[in-house]
C-alpha positions in Angstrom: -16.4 15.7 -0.6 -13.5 15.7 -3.1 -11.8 12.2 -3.0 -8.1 12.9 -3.8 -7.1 9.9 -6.4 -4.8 8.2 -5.9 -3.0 4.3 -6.2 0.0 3.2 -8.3 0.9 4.5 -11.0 0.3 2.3 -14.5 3.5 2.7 -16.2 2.0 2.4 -19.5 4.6 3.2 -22.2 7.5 3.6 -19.5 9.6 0.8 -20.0 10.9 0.2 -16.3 10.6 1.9 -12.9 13.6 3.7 -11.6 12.3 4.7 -8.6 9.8 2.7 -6.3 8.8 3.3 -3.1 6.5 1.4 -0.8 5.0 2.5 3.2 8.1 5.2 2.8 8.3 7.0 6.0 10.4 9.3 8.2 9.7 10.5 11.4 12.2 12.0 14.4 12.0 10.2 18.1 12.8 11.8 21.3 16.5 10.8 22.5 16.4 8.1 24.3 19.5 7.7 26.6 21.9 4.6 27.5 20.9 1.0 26.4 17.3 1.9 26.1 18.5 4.5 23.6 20.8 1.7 21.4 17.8 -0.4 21.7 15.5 2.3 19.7 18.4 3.0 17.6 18.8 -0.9 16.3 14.8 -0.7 16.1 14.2 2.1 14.6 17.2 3.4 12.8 18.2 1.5 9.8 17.8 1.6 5.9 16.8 -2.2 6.4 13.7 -1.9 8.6 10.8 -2.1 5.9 8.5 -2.4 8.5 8.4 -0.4 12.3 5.9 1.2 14.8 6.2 4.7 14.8 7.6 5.6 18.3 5.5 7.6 20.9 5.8 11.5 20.9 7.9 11.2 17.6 7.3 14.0 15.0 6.4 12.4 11.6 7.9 14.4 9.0 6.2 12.0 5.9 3.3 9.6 6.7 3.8 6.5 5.0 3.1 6.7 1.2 4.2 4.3 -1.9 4.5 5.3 -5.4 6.5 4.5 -9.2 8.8 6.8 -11.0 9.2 5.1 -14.6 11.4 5.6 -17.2 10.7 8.6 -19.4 8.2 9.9 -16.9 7.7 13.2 -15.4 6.6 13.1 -11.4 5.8 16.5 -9.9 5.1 16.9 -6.1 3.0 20.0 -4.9 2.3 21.4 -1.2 2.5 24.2 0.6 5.6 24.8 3.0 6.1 21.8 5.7 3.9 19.7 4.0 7.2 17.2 4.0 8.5 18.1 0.4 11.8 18.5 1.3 11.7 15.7 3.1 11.0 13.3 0.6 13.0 14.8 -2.6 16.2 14.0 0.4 15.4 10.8 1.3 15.1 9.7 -2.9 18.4 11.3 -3.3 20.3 9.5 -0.3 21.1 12.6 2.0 18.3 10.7 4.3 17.6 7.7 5.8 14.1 6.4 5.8 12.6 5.4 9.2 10.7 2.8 8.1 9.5 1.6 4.5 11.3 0.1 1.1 13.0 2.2 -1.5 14.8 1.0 -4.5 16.4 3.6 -6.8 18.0 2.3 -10.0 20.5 4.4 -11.9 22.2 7.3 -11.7 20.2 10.1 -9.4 21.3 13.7 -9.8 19.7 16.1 -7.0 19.2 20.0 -7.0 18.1 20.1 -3.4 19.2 23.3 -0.7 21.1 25.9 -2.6 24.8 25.1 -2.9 24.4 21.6 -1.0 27.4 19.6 -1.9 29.6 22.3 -2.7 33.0 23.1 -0.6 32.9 26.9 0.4 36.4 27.2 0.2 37.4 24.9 -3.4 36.2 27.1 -6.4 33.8 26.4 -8.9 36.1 24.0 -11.4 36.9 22.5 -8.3 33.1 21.7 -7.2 32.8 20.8 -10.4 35.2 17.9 -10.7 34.2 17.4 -6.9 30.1 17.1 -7.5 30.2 15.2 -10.9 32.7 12.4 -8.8 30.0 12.3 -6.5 27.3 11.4 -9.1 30.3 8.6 -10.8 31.8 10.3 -13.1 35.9 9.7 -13.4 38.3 12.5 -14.2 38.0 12.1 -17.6 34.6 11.4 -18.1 34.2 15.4 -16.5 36.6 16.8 -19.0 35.0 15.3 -21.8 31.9 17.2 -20.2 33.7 20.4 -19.1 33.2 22.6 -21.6 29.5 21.5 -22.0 29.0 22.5 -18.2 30.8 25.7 -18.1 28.8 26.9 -20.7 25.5 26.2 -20.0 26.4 28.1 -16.7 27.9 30.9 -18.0 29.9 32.4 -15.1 33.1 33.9 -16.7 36.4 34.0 -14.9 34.5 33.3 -11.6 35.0 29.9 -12.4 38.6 29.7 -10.8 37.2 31.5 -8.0 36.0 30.0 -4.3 32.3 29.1 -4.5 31.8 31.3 -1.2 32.3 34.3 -3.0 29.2 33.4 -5.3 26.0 34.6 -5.6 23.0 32.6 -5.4 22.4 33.0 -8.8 26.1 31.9 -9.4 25.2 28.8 -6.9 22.2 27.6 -9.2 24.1 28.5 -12.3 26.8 26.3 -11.3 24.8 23.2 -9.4 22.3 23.2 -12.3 25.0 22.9 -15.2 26.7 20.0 -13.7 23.5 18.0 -12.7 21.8 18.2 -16.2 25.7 17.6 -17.7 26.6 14.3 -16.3 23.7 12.5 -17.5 22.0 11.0 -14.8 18.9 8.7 -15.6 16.7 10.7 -12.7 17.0 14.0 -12.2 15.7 15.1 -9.0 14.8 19.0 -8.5 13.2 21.1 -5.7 12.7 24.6 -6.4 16.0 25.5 -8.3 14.2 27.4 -11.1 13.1 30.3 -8.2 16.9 31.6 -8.3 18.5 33.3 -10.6 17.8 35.4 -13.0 15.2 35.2 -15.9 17.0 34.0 -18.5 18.5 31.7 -16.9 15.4 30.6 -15.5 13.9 30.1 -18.6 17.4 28.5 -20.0 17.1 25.9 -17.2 13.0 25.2 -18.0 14.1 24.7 -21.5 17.0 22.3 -20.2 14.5 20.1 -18.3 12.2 19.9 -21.2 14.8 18.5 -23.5 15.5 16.3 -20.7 11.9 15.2 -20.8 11.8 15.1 -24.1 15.0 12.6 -24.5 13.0 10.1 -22.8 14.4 10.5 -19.0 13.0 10.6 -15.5 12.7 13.9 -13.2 10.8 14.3 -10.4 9.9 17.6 -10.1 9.1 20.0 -6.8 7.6 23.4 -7.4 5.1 26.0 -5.7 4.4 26.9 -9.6 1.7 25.0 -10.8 2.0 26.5 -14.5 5.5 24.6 -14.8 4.1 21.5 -12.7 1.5 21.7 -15.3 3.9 21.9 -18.2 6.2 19.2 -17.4 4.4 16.7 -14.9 2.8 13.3 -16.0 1.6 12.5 -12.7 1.8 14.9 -9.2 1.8 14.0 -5.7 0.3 16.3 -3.1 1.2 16.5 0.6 -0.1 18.2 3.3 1.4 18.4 6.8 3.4 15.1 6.1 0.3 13.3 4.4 -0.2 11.9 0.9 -3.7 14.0 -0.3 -3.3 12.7 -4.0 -1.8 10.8 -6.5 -2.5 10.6 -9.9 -2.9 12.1 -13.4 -1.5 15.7 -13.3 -4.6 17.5 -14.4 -6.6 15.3 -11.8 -4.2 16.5 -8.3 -4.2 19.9 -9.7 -7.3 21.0 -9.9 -7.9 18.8 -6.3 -4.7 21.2 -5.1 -5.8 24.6 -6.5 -9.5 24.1 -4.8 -8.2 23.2 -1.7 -5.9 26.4 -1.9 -9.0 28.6 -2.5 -10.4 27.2 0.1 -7.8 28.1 2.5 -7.5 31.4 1.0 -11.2 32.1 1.9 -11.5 30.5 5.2 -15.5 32.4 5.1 -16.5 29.6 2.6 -17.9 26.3 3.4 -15.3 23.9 2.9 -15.4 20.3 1.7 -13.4 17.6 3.5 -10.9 16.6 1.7 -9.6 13.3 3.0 -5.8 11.8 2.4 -5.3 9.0 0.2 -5.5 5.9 1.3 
């Protein structure tokens, strides 16, 4: 049997956590209707309920799970699709609400979620701009002193003054990337964003984070490559089907996550049981 490690994470030389997280969990009830219906919702629905049942018949998008992201450190997350990624990279960065569970974020989070999230359709990109770094805190003049900083790192010409919806992808990511690594946030939170776009400013971006990692600040990190998990990550966390597998060094989860992978792969071997971490 492989016994996926796991437990919190000694911060070691990171001076503080920003992000903690302890039983975090989100799961999606049946309807209910009336005043049995207000009575789950006041149960079951608020940021405040550390602690809850999980209802009957309700789909559990993320098992509970507790973990640390410290200053200065690198956290990636690995699983295949639904194994509740998404899930928990939008519930660190607010756009969720946990069902049940204690999270405490401290500082300033900048997110690279879904493609274009946050951005008005019809506004154009210095508009989205000024519009997504408010967002993050950033006054009026705080973005200027930024602007030119941002507008070159994403390198998209005249289409600047043009509406985002005429964009493509690549223009998105260009665009959402340069302002989240621009405004300075002191966690930067990123699922997938290097997959668009095209190579060099894939490996412009990669570059970005490392200097970012390399300044001394946080990211958490979600990616189907394991080479850039590899590259960047301190620790990882692997999910599967909503379920915390592992926890731990980088080196340790990844070589737990690329067996299990094989394994699956090759569904003619005998596998081992691998069990989630308790």
């Amino acid at each position: 049997e492989i016994e996926a490690p796991c437990g919190w994470i000694q911060l070691g030389k990171f001076m503080s956590a920003l992000i903690r997280a302890l039983d975090l969990c989100k799961w999606y009830a049946p309807q209910q209707r009336g005043l049995r219906g207000l009575a789950q919702a006041i149960r079951h629905g608020g940021k405040k309920m550390h602690t809850a049942p999980i209802p009957p018949q309700a789909f559990v998008a993320l098992h509970p799970l507790s973990f640390t992201l410290g200053q200065g450190q690198v956290l990636g997350v690995v699983g295949r699709n639904g194994a509740g990624k998404s899930t928990l990279l939008q519930l660190l960065s607010g756009t969720l609400s946990p069902s049940a569970g204690k999270l405490e974020v401290a500082g300033r989070v900048a997110a690279l979620l879904e493609l274009g999230a946050g951005f008005n359709p019809e506004f154009s990109g210095l508009d989205n701009v000024y519009l997504n770094a408010s967002i993050l805190g950033l006054s009026r003049d705080e973005v200027r002193e930024r602007l030119d900083a941002i507008l070159g790192f994403a390198d998209i010409g005249a289409f600047i003054h043009q509406p985002v919806k005429t964009y493509s992808s690549g223009m998105f990511v260009r665009l959402a990337f340069s302002v989240a690594v621009c405004v300075d946030p002191e966690v930067l939170i990123i699922d997938e964003a290097l997959s668009v776009g095209d190579g060099p400013f894939a490996r412009k971006s990669f570059q970005k984070i490392m200097d970012f990692r390399d300044a001394g600040q946080s990211i958490l990190f979600c990616s189907h490559s394991l080479y850039q998990i590899e590259a960047l990550c301190d620790q990882v966390i692997w999910l599967d089907q909503g379920k915390l597998m592992a926890y731990g060094p980088c080196p340790d989860v990844l070589a737990a996550y690329s067996q299990f992978i094989d394994r699956e792969s090759n569904p003619g071997r005998a596998a081992s049981a691998i069990k989630p971490a308790s």
